[in-house]
C-alpha positions, -999 to +999 in steps of 0.1 A: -625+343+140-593+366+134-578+355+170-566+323+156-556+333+125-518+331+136-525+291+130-526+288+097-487+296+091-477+279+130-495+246+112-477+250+078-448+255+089-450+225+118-460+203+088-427+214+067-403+209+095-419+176+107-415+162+069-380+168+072-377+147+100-396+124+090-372+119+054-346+115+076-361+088+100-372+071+070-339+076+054-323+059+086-346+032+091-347+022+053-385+032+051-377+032+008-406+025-014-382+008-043-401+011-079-414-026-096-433-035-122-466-022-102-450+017-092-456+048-107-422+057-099-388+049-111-366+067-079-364+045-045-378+073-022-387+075+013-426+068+023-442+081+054-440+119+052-477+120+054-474+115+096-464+152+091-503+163+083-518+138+110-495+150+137-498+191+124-538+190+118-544+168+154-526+197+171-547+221+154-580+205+163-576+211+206-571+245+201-599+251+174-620+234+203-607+253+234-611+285+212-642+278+208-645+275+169-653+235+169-679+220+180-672+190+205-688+161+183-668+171+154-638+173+175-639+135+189-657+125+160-623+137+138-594+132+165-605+104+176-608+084+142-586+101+125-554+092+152-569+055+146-568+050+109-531+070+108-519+046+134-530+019+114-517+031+080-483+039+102-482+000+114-489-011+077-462+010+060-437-004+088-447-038+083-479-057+067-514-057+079-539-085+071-566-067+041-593-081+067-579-066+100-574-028+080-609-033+068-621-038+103-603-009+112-616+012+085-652+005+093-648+007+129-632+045+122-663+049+101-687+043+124-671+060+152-674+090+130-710+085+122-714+080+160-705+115+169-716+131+142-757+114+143-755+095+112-766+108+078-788+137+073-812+145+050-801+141+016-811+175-008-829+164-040-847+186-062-873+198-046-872+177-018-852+165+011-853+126+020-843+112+048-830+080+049-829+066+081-808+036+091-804+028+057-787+061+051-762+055+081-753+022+067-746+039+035-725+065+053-704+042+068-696+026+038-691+060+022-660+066+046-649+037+045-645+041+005-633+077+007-603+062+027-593+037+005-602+055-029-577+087-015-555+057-006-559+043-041-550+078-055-517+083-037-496+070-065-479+099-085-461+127-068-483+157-052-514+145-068-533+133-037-522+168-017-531+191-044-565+172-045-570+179-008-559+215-007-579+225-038-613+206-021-604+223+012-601+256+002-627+256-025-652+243+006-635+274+029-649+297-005-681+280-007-683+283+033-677+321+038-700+339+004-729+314+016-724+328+053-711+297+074-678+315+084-677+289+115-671+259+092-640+274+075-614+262+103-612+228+096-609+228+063-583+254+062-557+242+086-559+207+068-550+224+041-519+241+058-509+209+069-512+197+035-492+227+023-460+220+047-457+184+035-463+193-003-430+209-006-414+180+000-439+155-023-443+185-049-424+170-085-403+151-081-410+140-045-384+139-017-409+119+003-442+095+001-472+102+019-473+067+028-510+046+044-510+070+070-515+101+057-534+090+024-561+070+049-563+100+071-569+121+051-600+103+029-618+103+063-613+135+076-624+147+041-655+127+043-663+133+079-662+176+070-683+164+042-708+152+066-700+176+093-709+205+068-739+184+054-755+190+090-755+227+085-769+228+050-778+200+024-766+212-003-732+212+011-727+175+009-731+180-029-707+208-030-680+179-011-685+154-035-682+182-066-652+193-048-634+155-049-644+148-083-615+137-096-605+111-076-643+097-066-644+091-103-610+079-113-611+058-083-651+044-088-646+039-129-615+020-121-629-004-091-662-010-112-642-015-143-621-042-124-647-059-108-666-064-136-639-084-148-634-102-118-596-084-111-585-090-073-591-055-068-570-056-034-541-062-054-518-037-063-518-021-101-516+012-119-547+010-137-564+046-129-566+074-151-540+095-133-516+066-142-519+062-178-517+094-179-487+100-166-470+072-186-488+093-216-474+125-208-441+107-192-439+126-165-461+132-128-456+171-132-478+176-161-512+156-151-505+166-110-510+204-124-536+192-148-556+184-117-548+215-102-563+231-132-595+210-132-598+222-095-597+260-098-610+263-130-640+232-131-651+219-100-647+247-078-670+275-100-693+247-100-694+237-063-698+275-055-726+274-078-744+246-057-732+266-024-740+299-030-757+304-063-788+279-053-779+254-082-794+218-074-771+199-062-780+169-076-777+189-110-745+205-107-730+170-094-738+157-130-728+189-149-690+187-129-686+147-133-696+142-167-661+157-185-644+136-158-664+104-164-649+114-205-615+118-190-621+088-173-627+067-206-602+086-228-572+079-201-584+039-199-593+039-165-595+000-152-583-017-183-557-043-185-520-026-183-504-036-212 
């Protein structure tokens, strides 16, 4: 494993300088997200920087693969989707794509991933184990497809949506090496790095927007290593989903709070938690580090509890969502913006 450590600063640092160039090519081609009545913002900024991560972490992933330290389904099941869903987020921030035609994309992505990967396995309950067949590969697919758009969704105050990622990443690479799966860590770790480089330039207050391409791409890599890891051990599925608790709640009370009232949920608005909070606190800053917090000191004992300590998963998924299905209600998540 130690022969490829000199990758994790090579990718960082690939990821800061590629930002950089990407501010400037969105400085010079007028890529500006200017703030309206629907932003979270109030600075026009450049969008886009999040090319950076998808062009740092698919240089990784040939050389985890030559080196021996990925297996070949996971690699084509990653590179392959993942290049397609950041081209198509990099076509919609230059221009519009039709909902329909993204969706299509999304699901297609999906199933490619599924493809490669063999589907859904067993799914860790106590005391048993269930398999779910075609209907569990069904509900996979749609599981991707809603892990891209919720970290899509999620994107909207500065650094938010790459602290979430780093903190899942590396609390999985924690959860991977004390329960003994040192061969998993990789992965998750240079995405991470990749993460790190652009984050200095979206860290409060942000020089740069992640932009469709990176926020997609980066909901369906999580989810594929979700599923990747679930092959090697149940229970690591859970410890995925404990991981990315904040935003698979936020973004699931706020959709099921807006379809119940029969909101075009495709629409833009800045109904989640994350964004009433920030109008709250008046400022990104404070509820991006809040997060942070919630990470390190929450969801990540808890998932390591699932991983390591033998806690059900099922269990432990209900212990770590429950003060964030509170946070969810206290910070209005999916009501009418007043």
């Amino acid at each position: 494993m130690n022969h490829l450590l000199w990758l994790a600063p090579v990718i960082a640092g690939l990821s800061l300088v590629l930002t950089w160039l990407l501010r400037r090519y969105a400085l010079a081609r007028s890529l500006i997200d200017i703030p309206n009545a629907r932003s979270s913002h109030s600075v026009p900024t450049p969008r886009g920087g999040g090319v950076a991560i998808v062009a740092s972490f698919l240089v990784a992933l040939p050389i985890l693969f030559v080196g021996g330290e990925l297996p070949h389904a996971v690699f084509w099941a990653l590179m392959v989707a993942g290049a397609a869903v950041a081209l198509l987020g990099f076509l919609d921030d230059h221009g519009h794509i039709a909902a329909r035609w993204r969706l299509l994309g999304h699901f297609s992505a999906a199933a490619w991933v599924l493809f490669w990967l063999g589907g859904l396995p067993a799914i860790s309950l106590p005391g048993i184990a269930i398999d779910l067949g075609w209907v569990g590969h069904i509900l996979a697919v749609f599981y991707l497809v809603w892990m891209l758009n919720l970290y899509n969704f999620m994107d909207g105050i500065d650094g938010l949506a790459s602290i979430e990622a780093m903190c899942a990443c590396l609390g999985a690479c924690l959860v991977y090496w004390f329960a003994g799966y040192p061969m998993l860590i990789w992965v998750p770790l240079l995405l991470s790095m990749a993460v790190l480089g652009f984050l200095y330039w979206n860290f409060p207050l942000a020089r740069i927007f992640m932009g469709d391409a990176g926020s997609g791409f980066l909901g369906l890599i999580l989810g594929g290593l979700s599923l990747a890891a679930a092959w090697q051990d149940t229970n690591l599925l859970w410890v995925w989903l404990i991981l990315l608790g904040v935003f698979i709640v936020d973004a699931t009370f706020t959709l099921s709070r807006r379809l119940i009232r029969g909101d075009k949920v495709y629409e833009a608005h800045r109904s989640h938690a994350y964004q009433f909070a920030s109008r709250q606190v008046g400022g990104h800053l404070p509820v991006t580090l809040s997060v942070l917090a919630i990470n390190l000191f929450w969801l990540t004992p808890i998932a390591i509890g699932v991983g390591v300590l033998g806690l059900n998963g099922l269990l432990g998924l209900v212990i770590a969502y429950i003060p964030l299905i509170i946070l969810a209600v206290k910070y209005k998540a999916g009501k009418l913006e007043t």
